[in-house]
Backbone atoms as SQL, in Angstrom:
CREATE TABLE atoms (id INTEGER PRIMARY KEY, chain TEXT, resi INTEGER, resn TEXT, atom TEXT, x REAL, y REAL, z REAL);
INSERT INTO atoms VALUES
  (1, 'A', 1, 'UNK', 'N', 4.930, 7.289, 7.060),
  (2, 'A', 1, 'UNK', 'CA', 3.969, 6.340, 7.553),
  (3, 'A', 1, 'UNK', 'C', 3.600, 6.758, 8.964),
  (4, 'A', 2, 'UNK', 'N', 2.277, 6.732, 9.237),
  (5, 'A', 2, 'UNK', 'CA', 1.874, 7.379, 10.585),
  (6, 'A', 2, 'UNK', 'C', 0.977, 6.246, 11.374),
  (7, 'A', 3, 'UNK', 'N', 1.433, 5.719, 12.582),
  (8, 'A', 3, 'UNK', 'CA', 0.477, 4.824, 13.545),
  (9, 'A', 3, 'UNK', 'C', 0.213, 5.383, 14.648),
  (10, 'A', 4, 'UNK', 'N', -0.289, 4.740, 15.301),
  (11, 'A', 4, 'UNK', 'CA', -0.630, 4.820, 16.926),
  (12, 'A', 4, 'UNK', 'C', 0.639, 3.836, 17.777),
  (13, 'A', 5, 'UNK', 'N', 1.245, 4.729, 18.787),
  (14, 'A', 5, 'UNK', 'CA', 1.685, 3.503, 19.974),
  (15, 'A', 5, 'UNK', 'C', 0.521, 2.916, 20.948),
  (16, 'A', 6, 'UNK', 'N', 1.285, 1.881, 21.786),
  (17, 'A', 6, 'UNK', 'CA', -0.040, 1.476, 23.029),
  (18, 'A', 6, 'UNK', 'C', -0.485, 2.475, 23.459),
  (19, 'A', 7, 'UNK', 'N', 0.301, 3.667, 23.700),
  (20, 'A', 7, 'UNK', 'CA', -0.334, 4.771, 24.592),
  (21, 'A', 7, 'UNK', 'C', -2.110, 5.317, 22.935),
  (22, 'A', 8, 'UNK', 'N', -1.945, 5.136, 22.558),
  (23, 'A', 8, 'UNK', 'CA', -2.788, 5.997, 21.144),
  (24, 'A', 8, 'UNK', 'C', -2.254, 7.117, 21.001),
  (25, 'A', 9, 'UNK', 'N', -1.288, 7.089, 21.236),
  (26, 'A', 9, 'UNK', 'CA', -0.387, 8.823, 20.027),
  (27, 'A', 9, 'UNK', 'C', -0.050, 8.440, 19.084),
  (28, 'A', 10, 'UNK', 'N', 0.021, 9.435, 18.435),
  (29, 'A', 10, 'UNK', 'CA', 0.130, 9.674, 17.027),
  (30, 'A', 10, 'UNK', 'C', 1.745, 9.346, 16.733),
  (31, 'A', 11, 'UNK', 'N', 2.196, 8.273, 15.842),
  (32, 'A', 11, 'UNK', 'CA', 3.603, 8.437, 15.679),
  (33, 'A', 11, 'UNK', 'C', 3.968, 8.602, 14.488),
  (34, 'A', 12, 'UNK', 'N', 5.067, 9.310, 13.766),
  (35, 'A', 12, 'UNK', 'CA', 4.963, 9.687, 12.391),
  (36, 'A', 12, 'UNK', 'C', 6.754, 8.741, 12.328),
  (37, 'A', 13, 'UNK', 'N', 6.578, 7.388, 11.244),
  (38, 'A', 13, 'UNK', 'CA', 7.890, 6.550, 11.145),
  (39, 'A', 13, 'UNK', 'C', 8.513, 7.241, 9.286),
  (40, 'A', 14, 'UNK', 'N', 9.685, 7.345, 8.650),
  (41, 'A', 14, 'UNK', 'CA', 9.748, 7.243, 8.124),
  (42, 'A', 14, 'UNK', 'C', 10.644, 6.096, 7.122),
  (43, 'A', 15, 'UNK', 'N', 9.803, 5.623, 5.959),
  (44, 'A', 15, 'UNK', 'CA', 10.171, 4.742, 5.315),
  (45, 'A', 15, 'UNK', 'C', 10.286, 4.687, 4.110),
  (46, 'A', 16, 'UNK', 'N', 11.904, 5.144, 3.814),
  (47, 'A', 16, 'UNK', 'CA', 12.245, 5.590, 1.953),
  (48, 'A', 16, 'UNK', 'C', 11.992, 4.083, 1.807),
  (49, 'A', 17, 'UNK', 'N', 11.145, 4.418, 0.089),
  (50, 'A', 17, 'UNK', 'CA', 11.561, 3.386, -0.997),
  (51, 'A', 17, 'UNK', 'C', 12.664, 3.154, -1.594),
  (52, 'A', 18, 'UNK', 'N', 12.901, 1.826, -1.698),
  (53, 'A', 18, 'UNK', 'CA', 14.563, 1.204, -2.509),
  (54, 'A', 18, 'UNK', 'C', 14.129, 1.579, -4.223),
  (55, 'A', 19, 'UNK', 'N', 12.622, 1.734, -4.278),
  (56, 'A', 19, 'UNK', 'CA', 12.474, 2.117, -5.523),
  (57, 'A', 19, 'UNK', 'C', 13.088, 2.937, -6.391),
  (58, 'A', 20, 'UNK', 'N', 12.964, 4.328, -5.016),
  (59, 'A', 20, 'UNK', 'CA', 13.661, 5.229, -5.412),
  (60, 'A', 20, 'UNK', 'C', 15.432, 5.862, -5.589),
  (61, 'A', 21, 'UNK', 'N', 15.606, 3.924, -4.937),
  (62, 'A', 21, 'UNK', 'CA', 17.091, 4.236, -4.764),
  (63, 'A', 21, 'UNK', 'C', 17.990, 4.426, -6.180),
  (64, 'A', 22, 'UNK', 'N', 19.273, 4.905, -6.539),
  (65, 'A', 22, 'UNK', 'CA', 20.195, 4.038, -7.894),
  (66, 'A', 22, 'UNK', 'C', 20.762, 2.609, -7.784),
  (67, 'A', 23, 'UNK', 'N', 19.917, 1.519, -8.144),
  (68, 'A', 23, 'UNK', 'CA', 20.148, 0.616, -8.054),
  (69, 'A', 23, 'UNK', 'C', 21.371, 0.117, -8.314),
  (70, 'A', 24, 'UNK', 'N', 22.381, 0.772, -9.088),
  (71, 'A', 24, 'UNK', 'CA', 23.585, 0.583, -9.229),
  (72, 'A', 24, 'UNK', 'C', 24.157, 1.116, -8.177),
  (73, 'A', 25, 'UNK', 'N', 23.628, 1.444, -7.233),
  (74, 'A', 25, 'UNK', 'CA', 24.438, 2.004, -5.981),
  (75, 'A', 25, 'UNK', 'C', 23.611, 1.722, -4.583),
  (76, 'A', 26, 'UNK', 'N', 22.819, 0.630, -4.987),
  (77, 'A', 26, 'UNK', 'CA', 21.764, 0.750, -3.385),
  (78, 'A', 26, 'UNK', 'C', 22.172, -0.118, -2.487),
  (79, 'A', 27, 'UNK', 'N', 23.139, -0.606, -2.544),
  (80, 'A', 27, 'UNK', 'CA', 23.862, -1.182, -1.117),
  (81, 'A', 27, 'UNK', 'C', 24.156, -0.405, -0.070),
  (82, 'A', 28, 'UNK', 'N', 24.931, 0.859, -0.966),
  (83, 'A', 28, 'UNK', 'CA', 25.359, 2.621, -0.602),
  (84, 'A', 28, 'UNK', 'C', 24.097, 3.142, -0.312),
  (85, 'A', 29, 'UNK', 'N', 23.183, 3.169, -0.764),
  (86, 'A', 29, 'UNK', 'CA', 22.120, 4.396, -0.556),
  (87, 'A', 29, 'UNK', 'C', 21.085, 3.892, 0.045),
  (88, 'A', 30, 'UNK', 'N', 21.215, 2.346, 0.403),
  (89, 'A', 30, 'UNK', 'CA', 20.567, 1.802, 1.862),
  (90, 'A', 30, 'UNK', 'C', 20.687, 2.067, 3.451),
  (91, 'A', 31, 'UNK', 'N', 21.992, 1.953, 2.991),
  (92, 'A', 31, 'UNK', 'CA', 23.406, 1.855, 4.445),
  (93, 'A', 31, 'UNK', 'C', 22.500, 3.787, 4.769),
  (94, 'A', 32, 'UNK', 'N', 22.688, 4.295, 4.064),
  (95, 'A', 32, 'UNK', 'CA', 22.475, 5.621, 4.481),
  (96, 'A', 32, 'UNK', 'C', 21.731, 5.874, 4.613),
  (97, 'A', 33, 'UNK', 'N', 20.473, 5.301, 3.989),
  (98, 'A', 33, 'UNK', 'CA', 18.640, 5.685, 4.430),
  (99, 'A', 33, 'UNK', 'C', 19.110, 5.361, 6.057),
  (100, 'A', 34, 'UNK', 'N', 19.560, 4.043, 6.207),
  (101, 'A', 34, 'UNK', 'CA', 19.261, 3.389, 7.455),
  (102, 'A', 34, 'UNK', 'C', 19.838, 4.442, 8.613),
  (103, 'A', 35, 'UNK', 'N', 21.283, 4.995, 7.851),
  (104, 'A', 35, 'UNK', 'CA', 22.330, 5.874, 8.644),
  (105, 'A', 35, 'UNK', 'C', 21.870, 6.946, 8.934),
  (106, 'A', 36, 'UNK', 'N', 20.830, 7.622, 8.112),
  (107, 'A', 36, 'UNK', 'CA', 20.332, 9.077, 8.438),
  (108, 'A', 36, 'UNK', 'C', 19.486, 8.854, 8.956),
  (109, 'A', 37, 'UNK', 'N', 18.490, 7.809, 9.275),
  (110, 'A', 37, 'UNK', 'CA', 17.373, 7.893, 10.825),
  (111, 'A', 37, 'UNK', 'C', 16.122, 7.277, 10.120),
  (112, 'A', 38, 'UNK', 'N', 16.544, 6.496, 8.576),
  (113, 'A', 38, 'UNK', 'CA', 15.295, 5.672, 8.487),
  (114, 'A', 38, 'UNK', 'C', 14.339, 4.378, 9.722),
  (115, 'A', 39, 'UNK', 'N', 13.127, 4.864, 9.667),
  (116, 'A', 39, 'UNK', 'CA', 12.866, 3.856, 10.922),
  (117, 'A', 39, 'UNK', 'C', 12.530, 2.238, 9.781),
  (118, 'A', 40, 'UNK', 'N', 11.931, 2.421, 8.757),
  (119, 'A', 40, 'UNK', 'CA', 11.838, 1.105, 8.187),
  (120, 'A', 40, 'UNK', 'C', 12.474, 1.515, 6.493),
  (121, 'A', 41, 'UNK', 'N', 13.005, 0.590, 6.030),
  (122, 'A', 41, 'UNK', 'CA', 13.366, 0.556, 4.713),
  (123, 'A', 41, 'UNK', 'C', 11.585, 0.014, 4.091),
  (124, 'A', 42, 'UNK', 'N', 11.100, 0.699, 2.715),
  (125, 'A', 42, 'UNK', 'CA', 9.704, 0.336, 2.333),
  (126, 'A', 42, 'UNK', 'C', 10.624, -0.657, 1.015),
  (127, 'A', 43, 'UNK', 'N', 9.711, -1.549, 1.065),
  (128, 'A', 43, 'UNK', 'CA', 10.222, -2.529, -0.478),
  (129, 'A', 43, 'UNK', 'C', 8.823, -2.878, -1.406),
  (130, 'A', 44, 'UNK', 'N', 9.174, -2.031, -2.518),
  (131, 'A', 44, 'UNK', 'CA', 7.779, -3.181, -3.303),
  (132, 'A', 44, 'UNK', 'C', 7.899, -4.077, -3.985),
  (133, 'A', 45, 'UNK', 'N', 7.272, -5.297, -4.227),
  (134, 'A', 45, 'UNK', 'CA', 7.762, -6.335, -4.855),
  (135, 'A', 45, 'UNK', 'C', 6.278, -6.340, -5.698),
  (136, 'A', 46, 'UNK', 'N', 6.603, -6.581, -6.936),
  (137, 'A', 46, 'UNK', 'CA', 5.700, -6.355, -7.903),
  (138, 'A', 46, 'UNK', 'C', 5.875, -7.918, -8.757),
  (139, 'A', 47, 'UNK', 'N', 5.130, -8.530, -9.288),
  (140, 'A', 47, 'UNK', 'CA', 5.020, -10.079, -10.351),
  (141, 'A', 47, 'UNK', 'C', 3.869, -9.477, -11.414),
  (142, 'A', 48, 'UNK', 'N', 3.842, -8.338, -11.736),
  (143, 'A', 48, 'UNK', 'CA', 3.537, -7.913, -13.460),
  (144, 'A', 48, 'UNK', 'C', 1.984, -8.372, -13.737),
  (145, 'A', 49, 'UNK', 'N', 1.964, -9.063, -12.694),
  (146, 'A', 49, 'UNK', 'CA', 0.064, -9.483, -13.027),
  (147, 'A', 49, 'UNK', 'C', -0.583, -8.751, -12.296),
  (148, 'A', 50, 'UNK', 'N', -0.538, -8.740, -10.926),
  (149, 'A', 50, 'UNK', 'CA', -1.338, -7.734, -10.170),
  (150, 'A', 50, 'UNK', 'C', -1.167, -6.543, -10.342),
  (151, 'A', 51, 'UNK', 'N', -0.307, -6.101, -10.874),
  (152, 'A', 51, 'UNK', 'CA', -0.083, -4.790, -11.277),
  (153, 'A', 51, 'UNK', 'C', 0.766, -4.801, -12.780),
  (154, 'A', 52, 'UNK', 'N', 0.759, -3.780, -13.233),
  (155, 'A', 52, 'UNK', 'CA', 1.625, -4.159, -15.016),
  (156, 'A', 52, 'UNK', 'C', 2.784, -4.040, -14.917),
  (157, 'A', 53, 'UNK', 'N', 3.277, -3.912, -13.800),
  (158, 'A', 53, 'UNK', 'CA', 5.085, -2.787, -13.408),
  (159, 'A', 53, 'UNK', 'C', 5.895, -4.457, -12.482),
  (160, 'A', 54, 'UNK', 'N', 7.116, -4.372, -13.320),
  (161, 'A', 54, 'UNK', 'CA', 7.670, -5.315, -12.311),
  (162, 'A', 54, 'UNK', 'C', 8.664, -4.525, -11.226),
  (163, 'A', 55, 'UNK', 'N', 9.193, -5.074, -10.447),
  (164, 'A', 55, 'UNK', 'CA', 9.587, -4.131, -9.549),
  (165, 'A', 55, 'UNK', 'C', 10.818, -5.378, -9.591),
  (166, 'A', 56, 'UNK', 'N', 11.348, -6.079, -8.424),
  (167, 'A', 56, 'UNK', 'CA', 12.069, -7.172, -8.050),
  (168, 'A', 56, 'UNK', 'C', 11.283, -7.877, -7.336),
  (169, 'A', 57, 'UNK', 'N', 12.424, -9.239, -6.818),
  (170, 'A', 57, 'UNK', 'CA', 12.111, -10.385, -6.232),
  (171, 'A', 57, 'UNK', 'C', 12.275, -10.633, -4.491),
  (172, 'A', 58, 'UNK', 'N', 12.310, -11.508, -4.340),
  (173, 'A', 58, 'UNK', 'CA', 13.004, -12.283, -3.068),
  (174, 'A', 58, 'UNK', 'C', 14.487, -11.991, -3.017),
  (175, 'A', 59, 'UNK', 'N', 15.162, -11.786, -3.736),
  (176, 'A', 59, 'UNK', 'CA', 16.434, -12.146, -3.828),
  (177, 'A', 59, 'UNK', 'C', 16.862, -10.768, -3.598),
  (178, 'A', 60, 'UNK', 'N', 16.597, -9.910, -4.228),
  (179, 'A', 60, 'UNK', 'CA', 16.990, -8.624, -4.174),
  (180, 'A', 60, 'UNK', 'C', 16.273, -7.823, -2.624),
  (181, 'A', 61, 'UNK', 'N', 15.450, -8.417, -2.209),
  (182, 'A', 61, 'UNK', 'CA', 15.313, -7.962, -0.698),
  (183, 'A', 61, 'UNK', 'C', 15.788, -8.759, 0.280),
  (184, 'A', 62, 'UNK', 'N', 16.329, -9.681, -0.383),
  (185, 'A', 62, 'UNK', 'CA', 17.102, -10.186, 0.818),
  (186, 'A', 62, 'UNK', 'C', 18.467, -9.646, 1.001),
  (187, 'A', 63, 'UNK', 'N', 19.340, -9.262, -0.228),
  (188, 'A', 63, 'UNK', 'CA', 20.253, -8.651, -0.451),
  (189, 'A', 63, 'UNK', 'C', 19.900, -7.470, 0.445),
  (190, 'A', 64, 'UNK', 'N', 19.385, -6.630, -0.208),
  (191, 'A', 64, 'UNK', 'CA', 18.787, -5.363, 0.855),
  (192, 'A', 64, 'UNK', 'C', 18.780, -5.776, 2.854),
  (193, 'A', 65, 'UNK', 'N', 18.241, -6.555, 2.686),
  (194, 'A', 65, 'UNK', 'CA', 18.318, -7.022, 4.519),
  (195, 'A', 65, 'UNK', 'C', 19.946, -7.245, 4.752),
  (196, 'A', 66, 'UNK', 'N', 20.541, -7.256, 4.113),
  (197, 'A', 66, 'UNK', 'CA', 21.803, -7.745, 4.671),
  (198, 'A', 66, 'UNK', 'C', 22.561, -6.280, 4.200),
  (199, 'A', 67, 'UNK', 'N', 22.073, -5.387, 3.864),
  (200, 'A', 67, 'UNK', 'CA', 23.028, -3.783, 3.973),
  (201, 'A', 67, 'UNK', 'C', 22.303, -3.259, 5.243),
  (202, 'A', 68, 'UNK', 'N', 21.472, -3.544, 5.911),
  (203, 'A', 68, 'UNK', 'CA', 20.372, -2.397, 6.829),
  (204, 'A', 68, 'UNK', 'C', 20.310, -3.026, 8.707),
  (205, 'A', 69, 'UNK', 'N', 20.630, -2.198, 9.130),
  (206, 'A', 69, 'UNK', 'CA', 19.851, -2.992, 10.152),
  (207, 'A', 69, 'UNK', 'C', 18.638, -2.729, 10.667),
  (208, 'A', 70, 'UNK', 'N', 18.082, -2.001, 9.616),
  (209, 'A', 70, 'UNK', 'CA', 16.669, -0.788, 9.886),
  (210, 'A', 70, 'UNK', 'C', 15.197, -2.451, 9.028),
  (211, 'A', 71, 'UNK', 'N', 14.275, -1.992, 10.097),
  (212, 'A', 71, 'UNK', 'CA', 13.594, -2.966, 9.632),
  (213, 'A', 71, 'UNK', 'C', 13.019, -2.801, 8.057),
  (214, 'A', 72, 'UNK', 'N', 12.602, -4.503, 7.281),
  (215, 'A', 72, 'UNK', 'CA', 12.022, -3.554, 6.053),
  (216, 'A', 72, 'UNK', 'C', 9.978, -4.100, 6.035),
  (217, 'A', 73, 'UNK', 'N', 9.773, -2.913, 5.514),
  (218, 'A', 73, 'UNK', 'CA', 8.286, -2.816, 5.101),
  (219, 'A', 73, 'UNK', 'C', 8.718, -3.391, 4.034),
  (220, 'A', 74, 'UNK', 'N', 7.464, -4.417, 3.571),
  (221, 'A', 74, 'UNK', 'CA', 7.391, -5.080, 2.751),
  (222, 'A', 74, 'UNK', 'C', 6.214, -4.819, 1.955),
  (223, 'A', 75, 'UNK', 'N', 5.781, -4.505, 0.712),
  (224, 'A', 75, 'UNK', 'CA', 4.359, -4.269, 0.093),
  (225, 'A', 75, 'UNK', 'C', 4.431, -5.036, -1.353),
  (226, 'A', 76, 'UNK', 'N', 3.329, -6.399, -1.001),
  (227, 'A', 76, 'UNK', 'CA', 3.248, -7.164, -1.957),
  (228, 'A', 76, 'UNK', 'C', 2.059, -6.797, -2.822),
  (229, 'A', 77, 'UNK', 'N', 2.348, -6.483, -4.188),
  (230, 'A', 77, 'UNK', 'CA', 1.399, -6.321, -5.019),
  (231, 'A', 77, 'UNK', 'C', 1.609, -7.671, -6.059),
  (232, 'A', 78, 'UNK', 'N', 0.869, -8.795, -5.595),
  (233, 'A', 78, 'UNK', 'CA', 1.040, -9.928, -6.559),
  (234, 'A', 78, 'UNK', 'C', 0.238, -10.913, -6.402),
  (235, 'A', 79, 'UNK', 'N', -0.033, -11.717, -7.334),
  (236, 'A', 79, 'UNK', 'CA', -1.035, -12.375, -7.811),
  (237, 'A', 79, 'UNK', 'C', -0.899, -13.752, -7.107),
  (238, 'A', 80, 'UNK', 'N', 0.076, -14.448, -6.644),
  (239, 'A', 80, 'UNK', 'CA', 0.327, -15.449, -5.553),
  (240, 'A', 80, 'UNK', 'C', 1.561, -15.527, -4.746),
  (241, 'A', 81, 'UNK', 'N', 1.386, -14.758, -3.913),
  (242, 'A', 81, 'UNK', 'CA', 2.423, -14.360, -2.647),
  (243, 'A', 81, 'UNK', 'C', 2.993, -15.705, -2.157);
């Protein structure tokens, strides 16, 4: 993910998906995105209407907030947020 600071430079953040994590192990493979120099954890939360793919809920990113102390991106693809 690439923004601007106040100054307008160019800053390049990176932010693994939990998508891509083993969910049978992403408490573990959070802790370590966060541990190896993730600047934001990315989360998608999907409700099957706005898009055909469910992803998870509330519940499961909140779980996630409580392995990280790395902030999380949040990307809602859903039909009433």
């Amino acid at each position: 993910m690439m923004h601007r600071d106040a100054g307008g430079e160019k800053v390049i953040r990176i932010a693994p998906s939990i998508l891509a994590a083993n969910i049978l192990e992403l408490g573990d493979e959070v802790y370590r995105a966060g541990a190896g120099g993730a600047d934001l954890m990315h989360c998608d939360i999907m409700d099957g209407s706005f898009v055909p793919t469910i992803s998870f809920g509330y519940e499961l990113v909140s779980a996630v907030k409580g392995h990280t102390h790395v902030p999380l991106d949040i990307h809602l693809m859903v039909v009433d947020p």
